[in-house]
C-alpha positions as CSV (number, residue, x, y, z in Angstrom):
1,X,-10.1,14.0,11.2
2,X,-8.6,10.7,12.0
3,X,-12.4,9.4,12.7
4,X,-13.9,10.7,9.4
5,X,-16.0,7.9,9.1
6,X,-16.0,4.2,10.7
7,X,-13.1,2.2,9.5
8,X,-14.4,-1.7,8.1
9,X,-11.6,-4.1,7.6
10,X,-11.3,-6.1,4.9
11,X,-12.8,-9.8,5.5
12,X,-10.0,-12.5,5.3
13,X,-12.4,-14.8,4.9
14,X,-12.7,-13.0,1.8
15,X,-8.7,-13.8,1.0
16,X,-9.1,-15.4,-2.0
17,X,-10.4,-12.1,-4.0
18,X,-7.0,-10.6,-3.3
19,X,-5.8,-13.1,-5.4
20,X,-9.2,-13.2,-8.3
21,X,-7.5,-13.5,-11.6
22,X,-10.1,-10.8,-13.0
23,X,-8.5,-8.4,-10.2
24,X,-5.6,-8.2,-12.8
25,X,-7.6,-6.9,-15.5
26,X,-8.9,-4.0,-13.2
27,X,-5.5,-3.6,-11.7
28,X,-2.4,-5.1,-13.8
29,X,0.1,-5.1,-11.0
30,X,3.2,-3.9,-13.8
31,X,1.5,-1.2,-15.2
32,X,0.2,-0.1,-12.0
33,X,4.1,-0.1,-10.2
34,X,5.3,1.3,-13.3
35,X,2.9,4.3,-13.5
36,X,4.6,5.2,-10.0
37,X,7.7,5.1,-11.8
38,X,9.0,2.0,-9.6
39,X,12.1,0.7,-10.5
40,X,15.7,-1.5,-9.7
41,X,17.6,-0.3,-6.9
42,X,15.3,1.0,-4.5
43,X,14.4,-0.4,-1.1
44,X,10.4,-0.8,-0.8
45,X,7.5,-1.6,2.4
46,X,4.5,-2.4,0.9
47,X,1.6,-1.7,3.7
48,X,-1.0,-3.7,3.7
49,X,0.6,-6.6,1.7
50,X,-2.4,-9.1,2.0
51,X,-1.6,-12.1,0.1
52,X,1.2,-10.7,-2.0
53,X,-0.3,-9.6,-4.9
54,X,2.0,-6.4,-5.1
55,X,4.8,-8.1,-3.5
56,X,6.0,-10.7,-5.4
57,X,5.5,-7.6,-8.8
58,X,7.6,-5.8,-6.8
59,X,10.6,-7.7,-5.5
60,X,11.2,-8.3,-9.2
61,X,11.1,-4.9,-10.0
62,X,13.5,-3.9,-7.4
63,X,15.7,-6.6,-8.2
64,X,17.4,-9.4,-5.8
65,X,19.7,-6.9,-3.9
66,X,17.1,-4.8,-3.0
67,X,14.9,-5.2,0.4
68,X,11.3,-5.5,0.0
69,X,9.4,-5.2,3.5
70,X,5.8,-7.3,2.8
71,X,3.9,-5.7,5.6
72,X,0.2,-7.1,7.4
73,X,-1.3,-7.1,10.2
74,X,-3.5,-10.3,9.6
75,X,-0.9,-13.7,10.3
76,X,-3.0,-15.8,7.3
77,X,-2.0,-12.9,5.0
78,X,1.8,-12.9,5.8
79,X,1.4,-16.9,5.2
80,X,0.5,-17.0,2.2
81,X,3.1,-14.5,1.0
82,X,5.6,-16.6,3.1
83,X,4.6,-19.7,1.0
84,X,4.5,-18.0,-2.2
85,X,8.2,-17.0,-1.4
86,X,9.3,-20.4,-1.1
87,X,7.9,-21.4,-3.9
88,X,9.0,-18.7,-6.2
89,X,12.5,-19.2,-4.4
90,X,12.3,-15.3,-3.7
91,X,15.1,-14.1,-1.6
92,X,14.4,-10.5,-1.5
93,X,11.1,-10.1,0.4
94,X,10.8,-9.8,4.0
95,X,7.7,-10.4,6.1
96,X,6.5,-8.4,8.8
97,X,3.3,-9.2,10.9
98,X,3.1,-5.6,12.3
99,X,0.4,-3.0,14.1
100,X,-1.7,-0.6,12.1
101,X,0.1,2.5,14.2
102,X,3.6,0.1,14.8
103,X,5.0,-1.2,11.4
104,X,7.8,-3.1,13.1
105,X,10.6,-1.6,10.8
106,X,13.2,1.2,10.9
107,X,12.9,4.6,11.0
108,X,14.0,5.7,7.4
109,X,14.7,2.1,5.7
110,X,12.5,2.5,2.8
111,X,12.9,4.7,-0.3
112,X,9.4,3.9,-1.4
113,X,6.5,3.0,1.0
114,X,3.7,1.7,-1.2
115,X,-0.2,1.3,0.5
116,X,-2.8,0.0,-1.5
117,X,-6.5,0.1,-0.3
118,X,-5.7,0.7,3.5
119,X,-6.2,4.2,4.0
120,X,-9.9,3.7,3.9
121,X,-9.6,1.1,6.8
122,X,-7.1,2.8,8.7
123,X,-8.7,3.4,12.0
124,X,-6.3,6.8,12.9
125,X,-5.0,8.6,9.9
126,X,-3.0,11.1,11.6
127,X,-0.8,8.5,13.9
128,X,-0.7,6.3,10.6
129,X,0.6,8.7,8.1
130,X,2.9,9.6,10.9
131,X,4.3,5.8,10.5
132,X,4.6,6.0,7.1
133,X,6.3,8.8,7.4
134,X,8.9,7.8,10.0
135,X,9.8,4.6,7.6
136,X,10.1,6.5,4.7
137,X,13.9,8.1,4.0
138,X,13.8,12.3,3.6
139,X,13.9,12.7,-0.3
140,X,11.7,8.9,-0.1
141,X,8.3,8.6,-1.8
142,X,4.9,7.5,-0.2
143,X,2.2,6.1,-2.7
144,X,-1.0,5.4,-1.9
145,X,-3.5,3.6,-4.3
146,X,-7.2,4.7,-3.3
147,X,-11.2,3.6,-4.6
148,X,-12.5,7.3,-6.2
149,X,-15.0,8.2,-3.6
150,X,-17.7,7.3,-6.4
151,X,-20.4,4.6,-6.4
152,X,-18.9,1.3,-8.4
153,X,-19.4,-2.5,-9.1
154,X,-15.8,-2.6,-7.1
155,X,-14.5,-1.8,-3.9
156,X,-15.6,-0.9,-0.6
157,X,-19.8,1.0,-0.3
158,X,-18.7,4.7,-0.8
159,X,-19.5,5.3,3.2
160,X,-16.0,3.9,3.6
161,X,-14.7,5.4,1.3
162,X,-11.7,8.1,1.4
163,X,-12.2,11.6,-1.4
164,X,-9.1,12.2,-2.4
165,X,-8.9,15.9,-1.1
166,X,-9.0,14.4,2.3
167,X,-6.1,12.1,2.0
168,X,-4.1,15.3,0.3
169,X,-4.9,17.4,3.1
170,X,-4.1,14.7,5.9
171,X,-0.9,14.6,4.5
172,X,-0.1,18.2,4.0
173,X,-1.1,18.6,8.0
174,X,1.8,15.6,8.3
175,X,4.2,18.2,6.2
176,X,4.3,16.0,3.2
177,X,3.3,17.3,-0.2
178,X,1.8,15.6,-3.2
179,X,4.0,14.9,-6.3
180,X,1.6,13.4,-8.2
181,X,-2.2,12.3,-8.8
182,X,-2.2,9.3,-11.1
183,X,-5.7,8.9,-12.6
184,X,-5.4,4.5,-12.3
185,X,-9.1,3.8,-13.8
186,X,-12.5,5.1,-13.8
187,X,-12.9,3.5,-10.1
188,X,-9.2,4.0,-8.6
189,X,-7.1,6.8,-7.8
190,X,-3.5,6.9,-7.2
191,X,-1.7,9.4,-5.3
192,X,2.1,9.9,-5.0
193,X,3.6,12.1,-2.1
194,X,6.8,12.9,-1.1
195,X,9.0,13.7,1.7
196,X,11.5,17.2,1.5
């Protein structure tokens, strides 16, 4: 199933709509962190990081002696988070220019793995969810924010889009179970999963 449909790639020409001011009214990075129960203390890798605009939420939320891993494939991306960090004088964020299948940090360093509109780019689920899952500590928690696989003014056409019964049961095959389906808006889903 890891070809379910053909993968598109976000545009990073298109960069500066991961950073659209009106992108907060649809998805208010707080609440959002906070409906996943995030919270100080706990050692995060957020996949996909683009230009930061989880990132910099998060390394506040975790506070300055917790690790945040700001993960991307795309070089621009991790620049602009780099830049952002030194002007924010942010100590707690590392970045990583990684692989899709090769996310260039420990096995079992992160309590809580955080993907935001990848899965539906992701080009092979199975070896992907398999990375998460090697990153991710046992008792650690994998969320994964998601566009419904519904026709909106947002978001990807719904031909590259995941349903959410397909990410659930991708994961289940991986031997990780869902702990929680957080309904984000009419146009997102959220789903939380976790390891043991």
């Amino acid at each position: 199933m890891g070809d379910l449909k053909l993968s598109k790639k976000f545009n990073k020409n298109d960069i500066y709509k991961l950073d659209d001011p009106n992108r907060v009214n649809l998805l208010p990075p707080y609440k959002v962190l906070s409906m996943f129960g995030l919270e100080n203390g706990v050692t995060t890798a957020d996949i996909g990081a683009g230009t930061g605009y989880f990132s910099l939420p998060i390394s506040e939320i975790i506070g300055d002696k917790n690790i945040l891993y700001a993960i991307d494939t795309e070089l621009d991306m991790i620049e602009v988070i780099d830049k952002k960090i030194k002007q924010n004088g942010i100590r707690n964020i590392r970045t990583v220019v990684s692989e899709e299948n090769a996310l260039k940090i420990d096995d079992k360093s992160v309590d809580f793995t955080f993907v935001a509109f990848v899965l539906h780019e992701v080009l092979n689920i199975q070896r992907f969810i398999d990375e998460l899952k090697r990153i991710t500590s046992d008792n650690g928690k994998i969320a994964i924010i998601e566009w419904k696989n519904i026709e909106s003014d947002f978001g990807p056409p719904i031909d590259q889009r995941l349903d959410k019964e397909i990410i659930k049961k991708e994961f289940a095959d991986r031997g990780i179970k869902l702990f929680e389906e957080i309904n984000i808006s009419d146009e997102i889903i959220g789903l939380q999963f976790m390891l043991n």
